[in-house]
N, C-alpha and C positions, 0 to 999 in steps of 0.2 A: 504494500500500500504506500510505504514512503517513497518510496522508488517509482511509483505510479505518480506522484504529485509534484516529487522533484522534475519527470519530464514536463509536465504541465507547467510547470514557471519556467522553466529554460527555453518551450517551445516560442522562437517568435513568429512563424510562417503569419499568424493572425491579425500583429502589428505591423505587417509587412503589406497585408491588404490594406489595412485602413491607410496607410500613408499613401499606397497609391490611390485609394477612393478619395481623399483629403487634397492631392494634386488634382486630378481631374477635374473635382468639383471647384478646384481654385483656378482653373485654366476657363472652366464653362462660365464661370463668373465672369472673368476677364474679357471675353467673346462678348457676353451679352455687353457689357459697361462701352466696347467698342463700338458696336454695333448701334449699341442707344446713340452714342454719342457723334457717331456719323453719319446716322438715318435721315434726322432732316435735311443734311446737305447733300448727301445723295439723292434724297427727292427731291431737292432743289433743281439738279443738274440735271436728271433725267425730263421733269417740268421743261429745262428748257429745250433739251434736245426734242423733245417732243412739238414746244412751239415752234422752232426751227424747220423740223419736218411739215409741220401744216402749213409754216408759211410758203417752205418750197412748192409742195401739193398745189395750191392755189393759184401760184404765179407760172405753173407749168401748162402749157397750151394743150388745149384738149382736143 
């Protein structure tokens, strides 16, 4: 039985996962806070490419 509990505290395989689920989730964080944070200026610029495009569309002879 001692011997059975000694392997259970020297096991670390199970600190091993959470540290990589602790990255991950610090990495998924990161994405979303970039993502918030350059969303509206990427809709800004695709707005304009878009008006761009309709203004070409209209002044193109039909």
């Amino acid at each position: 039985m001692k011997n059975l509990v000694s392997k259970f505290f020297k096991d670390e395989s199970g600190a091993t996962a959470i540290e990589y689920g602790l990255i991950a989730a610090l990495i998924a964080v990161v994405i979303i806070v970039a993502v918030t944070a350059l969303g509206d200026q990427l809709s800004t610029t695709f707005d304009n490419i878009e008006a761009g495009l309709a203004d070409g569309n209209s002044a193109a002879p039909s």
